[in-house]
C-alpha positions as CSV (number, residue, x, y, z in Angstrom):
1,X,80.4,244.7,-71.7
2,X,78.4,241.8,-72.5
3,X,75.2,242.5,-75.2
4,X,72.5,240.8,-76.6
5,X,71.5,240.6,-80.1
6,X,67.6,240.8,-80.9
7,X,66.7,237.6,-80.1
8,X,68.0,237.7,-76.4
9,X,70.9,235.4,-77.5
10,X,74.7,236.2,-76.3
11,X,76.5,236.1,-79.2
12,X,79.3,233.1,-78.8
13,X,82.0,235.8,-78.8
14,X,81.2,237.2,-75.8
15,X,80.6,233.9,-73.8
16,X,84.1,234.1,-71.8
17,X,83.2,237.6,-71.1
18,X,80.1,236.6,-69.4
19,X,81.0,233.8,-67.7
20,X,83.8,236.4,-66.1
21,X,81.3,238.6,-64.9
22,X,79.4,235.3,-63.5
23,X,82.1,234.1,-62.0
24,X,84.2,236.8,-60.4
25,X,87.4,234.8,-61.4
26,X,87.2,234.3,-64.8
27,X,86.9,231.0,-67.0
28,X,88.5,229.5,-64.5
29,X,86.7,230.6,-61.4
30,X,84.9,227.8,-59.6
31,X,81.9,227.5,-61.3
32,X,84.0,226.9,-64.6
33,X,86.0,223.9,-63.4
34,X,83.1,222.3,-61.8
35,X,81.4,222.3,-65.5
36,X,84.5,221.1,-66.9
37,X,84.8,218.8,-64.5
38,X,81.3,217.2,-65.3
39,X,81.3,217.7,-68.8
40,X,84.4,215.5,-68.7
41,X,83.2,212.7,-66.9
42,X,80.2,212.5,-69.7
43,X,82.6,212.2,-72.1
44,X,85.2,209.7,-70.5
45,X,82.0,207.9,-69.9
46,X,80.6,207.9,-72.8
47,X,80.7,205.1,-75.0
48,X,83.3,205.5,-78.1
49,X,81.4,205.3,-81.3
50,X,81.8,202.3,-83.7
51,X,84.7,202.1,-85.6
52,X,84.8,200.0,-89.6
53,X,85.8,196.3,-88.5
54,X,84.2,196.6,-84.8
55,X,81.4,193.9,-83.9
56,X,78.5,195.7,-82.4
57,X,75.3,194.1,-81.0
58,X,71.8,195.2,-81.6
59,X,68.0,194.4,-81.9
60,X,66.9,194.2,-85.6
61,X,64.1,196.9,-85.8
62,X,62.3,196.1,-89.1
63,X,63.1,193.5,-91.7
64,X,62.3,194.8,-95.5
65,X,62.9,193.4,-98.9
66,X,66.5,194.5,-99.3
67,X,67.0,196.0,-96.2
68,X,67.3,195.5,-92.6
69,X,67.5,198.0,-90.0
70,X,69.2,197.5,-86.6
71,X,68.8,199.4,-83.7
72,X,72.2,200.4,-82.0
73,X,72.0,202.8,-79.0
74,X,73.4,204.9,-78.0
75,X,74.9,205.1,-81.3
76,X,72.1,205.3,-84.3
77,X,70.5,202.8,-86.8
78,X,72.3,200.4,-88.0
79,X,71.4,199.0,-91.8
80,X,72.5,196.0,-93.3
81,X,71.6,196.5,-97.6
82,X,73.2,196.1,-100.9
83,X,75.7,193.3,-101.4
84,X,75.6,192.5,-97.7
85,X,72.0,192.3,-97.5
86,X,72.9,189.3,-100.7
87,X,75.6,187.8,-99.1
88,X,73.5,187.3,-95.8
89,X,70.2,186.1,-97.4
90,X,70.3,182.9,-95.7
91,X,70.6,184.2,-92.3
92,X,68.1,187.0,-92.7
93,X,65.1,184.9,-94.1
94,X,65.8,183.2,-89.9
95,X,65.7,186.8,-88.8
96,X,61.8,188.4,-87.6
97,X,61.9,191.9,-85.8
98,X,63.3,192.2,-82.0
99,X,65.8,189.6,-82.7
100,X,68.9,190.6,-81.4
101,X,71.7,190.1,-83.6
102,X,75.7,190.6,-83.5
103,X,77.2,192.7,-87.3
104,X,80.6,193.9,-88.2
105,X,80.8,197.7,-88.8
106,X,81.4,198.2,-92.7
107,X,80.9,201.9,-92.6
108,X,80.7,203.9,-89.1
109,X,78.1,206.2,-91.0
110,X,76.6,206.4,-94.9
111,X,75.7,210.0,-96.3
112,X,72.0,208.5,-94.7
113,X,73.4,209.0,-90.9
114,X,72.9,205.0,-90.9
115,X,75.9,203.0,-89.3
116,X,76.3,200.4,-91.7
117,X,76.7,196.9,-91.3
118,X,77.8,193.2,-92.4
119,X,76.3,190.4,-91.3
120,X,78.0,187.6,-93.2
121,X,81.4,189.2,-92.3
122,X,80.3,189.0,-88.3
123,X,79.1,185.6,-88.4
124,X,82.7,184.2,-89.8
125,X,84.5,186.2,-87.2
126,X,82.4,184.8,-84.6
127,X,83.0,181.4,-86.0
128,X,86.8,182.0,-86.0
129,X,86.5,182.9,-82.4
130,X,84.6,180.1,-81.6
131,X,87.0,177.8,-83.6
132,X,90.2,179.3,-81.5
133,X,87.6,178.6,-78.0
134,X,87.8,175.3,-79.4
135,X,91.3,175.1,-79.3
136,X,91.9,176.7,-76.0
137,X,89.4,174.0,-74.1
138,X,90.0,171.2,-76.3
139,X,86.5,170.8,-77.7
140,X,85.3,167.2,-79.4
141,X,83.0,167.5,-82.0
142,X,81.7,164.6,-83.7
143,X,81.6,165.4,-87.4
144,X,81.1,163.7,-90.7
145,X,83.9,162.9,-93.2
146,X,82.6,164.4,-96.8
147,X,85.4,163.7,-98.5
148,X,88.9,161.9,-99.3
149,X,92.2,162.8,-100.8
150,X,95.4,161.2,-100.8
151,X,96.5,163.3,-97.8
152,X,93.3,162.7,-95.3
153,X,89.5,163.4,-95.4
154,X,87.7,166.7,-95.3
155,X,84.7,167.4,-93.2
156,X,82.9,170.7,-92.6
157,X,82.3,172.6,-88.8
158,X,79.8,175.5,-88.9
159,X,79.9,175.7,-92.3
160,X,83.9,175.6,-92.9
161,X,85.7,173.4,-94.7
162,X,88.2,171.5,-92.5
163,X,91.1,169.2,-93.2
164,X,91.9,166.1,-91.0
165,X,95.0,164.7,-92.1
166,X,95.6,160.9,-92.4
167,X,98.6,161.3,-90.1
168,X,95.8,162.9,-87.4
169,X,94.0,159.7,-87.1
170,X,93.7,157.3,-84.6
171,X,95.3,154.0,-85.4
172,X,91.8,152.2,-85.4
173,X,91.6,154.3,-88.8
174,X,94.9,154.7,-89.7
175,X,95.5,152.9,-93.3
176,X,98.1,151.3,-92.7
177,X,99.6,149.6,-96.2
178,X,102.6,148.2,-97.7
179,X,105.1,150.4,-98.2
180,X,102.8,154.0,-98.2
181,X,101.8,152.9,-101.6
182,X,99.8,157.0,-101.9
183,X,96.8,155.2,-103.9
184,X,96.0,152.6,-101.8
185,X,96.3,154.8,-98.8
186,X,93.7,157.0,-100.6
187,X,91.2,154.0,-101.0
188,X,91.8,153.1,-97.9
189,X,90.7,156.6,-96.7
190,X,87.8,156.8,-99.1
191,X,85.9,154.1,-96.9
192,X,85.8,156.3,-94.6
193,X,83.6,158.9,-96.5
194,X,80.1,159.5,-94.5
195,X,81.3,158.0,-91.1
196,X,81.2,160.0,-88.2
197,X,84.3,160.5,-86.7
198,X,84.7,162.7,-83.0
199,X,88.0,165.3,-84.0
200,X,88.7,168.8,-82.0
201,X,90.3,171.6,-84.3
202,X,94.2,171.9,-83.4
203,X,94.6,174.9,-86.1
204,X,92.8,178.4,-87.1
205,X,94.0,180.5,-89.8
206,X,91.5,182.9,-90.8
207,X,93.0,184.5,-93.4
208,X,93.3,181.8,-95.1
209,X,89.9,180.1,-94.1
210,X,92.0,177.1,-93.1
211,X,90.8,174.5,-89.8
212,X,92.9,172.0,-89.3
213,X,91.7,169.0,-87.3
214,X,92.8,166.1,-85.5
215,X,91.1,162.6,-84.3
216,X,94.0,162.1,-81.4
217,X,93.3,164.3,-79.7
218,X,90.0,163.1,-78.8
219,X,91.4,159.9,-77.0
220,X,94.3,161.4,-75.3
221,X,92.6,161.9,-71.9
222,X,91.0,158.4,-72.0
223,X,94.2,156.6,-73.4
224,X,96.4,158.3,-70.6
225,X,94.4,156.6,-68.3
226,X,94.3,153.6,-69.8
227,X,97.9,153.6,-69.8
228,X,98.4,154.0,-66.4
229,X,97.6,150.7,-66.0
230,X,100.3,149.8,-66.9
231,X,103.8,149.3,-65.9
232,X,107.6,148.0,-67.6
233,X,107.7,144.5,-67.1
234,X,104.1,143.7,-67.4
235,X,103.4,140.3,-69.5
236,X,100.7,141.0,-72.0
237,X,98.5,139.4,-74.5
238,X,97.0,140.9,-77.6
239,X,95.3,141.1,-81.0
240,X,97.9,142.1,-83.9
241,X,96.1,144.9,-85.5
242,X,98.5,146.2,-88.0
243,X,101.5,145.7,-89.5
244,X,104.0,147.7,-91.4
245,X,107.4,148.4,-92.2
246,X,108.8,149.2,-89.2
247,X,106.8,147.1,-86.8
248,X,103.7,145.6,-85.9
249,X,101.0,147.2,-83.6
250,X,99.5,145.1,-80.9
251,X,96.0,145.7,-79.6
252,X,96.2,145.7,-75.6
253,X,92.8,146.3,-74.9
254,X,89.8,148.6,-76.4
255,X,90.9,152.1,-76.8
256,X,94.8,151.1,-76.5
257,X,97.6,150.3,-78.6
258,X,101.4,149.3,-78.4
259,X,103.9,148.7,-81.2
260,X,106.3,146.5,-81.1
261,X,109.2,147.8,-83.7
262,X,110.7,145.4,-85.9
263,X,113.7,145.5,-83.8
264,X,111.9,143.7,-81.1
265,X,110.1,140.9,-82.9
266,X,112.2,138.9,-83.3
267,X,116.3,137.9,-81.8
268,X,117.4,136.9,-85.7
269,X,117.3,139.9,-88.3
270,X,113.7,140.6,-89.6
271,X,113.1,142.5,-92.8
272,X,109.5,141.6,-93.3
273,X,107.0,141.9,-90.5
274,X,104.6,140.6,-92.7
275,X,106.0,136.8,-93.0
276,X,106.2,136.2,-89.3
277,X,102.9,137.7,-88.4
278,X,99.2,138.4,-89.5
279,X,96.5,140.7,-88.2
280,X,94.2,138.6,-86.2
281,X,96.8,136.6,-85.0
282,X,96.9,136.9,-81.0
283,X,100.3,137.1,-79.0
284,X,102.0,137.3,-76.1
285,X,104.2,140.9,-75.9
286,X,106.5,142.2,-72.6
287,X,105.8,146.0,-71.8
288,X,109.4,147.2,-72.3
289,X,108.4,151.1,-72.2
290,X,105.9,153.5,-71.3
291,X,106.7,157.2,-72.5
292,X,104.1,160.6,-73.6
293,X,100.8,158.4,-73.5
294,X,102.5,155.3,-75.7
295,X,103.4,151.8,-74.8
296,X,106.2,150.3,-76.7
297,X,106.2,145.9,-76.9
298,X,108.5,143.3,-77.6
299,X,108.1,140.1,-78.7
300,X,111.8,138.5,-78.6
301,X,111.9,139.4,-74.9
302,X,109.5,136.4,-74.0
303,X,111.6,134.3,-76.5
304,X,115.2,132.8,-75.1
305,X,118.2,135.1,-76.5
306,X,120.0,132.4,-78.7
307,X,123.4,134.5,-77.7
308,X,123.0,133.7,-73.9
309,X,121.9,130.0,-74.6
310,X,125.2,130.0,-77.0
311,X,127.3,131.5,-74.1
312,X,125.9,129.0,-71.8
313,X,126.5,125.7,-74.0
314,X,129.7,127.0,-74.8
315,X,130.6,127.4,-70.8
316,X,129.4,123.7,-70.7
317,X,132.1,122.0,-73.2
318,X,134.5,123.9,-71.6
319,X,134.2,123.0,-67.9
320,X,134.0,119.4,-70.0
């Protein structure tokens, strides 16, 4: 039999006893499953609660001294304090009430009830997200050079230090000098401090707050069509822009580069580029391949081949 204490409340003990009695089948009459039924779509539907680590989105509600406090439905107040309230000062003195703002959960909820929050912490993770967006669509940013080292230049995106090595650039900036002499190359590279270069981010580690970017990349599309211009065969003339060990690179047009290696300057051996050929100098080159985006040049190919004209004299006296 089902009773009442004093107050007209039913004891929790004798709940399934009453909701047999209501039911005529028991707890799991009719009536039963359709309340479990419902009760069960409120929770699947419910949202699941914030978990330390999770980015969560909400409108800032007040902004105080060493404090700011987040509204996060259906979930609570969020509170950003402490050492994260230090660590974000710069981005809360931007912050007024009803902005809304994006926070990684520190602590799902402080002795307070308050959910509490990082700021700093979300910002970088939404920077490394945007840096691996970058990646994915091949984004050109056009970013300053701060500073040099004998391996490449360092310049900054959103507030992260990013390397560019030298082998990453484009040959306009390349430094190209005699025989990779490391200190030259380095003040080479240093004249490049404070220039403005357009680079898209080819690695993100952020563990180890490392962005890797090159300055290629930026003139692929543009140089593949440029280079369709082009076919095997084609007679050329251009402006010797470099020179180097193996080779000498031969300005086409704007934009567009060839190399001719050093085992197609010339028909005699050549162990120095440098003595038959200077930059400035303009020449005649024979497009003798195009492969992945480059164009490789000769030079000896518009010369006469000294073995053939041999052959030939020799085919003379004989016939003599």
């Amino acid at each position: 039999m089902t009773t009442k204490d004093s107050t007209g409340v039913v004891p929790l003990h004798d709940v399934p006893e009453l909701m047999q009695s209501e039911n005529g089948a028991g707890a799991e009459g009719p009536s039963y499953r359709r309340r479990e039924g419902i009760m069960g779509k409120i929770f699947a539907e419910s949202p699941t609660p914030p978990s330390a680590g999770d980015l969560i989105t909400g409108s800032v509600i007040t902004v105080e001294k060493a404090s700011v406090f987040v509204d996060l439905p259906p979930f609570g107040t969020g509170i950003i304090f402490g050492r994260e309230f230090i660590n974000a000062r710069d981005i809360i003195k931007k912050i007024v009430p009803g902005d809304v703002i994006t926070a990684k959960v520190a602590h799902p909820g402080n002795e307070e009830g308050y959910i509490e929050l990082s700021l700093k912490e979300a910002r970088q993770a939404l920077l490394w997200s945007d840096a691996e967006t970058a990646i994915r669509d091949k984004t050109i940013f056009e970013l300053p050079i701060k500073e040099a080292n004998k391996g490449g230049l360092i310049l900054e995106w959103q507030g992260i230090a990013g390397f560019l090595p030298a082998s990453q650039l484009k040959s306009e900036h390349y430094p190209r000098v005699p025989d990779g002499d490391k200190d030259k190359i380095f003040e080479e590279l240093k004249k490049l401090v404070g220039a403005r270069l357009h680079v898209s981010i080819i690695t993100a580690t952020p563990k180890e707050g490392k962005l890797i970017f090159s300055e290629k990349q930026s003139v692929e599309q543009d140089k593949g069509k440029l280079v369709e211009k082009y076919t095997i065969g084609d007679i050329l003339e251009g402006e010797v822009t470099g020179i180097v060990d193996f080779g000498v690179f031969v300005k086409i047009e704007d934009g567009l580069e060839g190399l001719v290696h050093i085992s197609e300057i010339d028909w005699a051996l050549v162990e120095d580029p440098r003595k038959l050929h200077r930059v400035g100098e303009t020449v005649r080159v024979k497009v003798i391949e195009i492969k992945d985006g480059k164009v490789s040049l000769s030079l000896k190919a518009l010369k006469e081949n000294p073995w053939v004209a041999a052959a030939n004299k020799y085919k003379k006296i004989r016939r003599r």
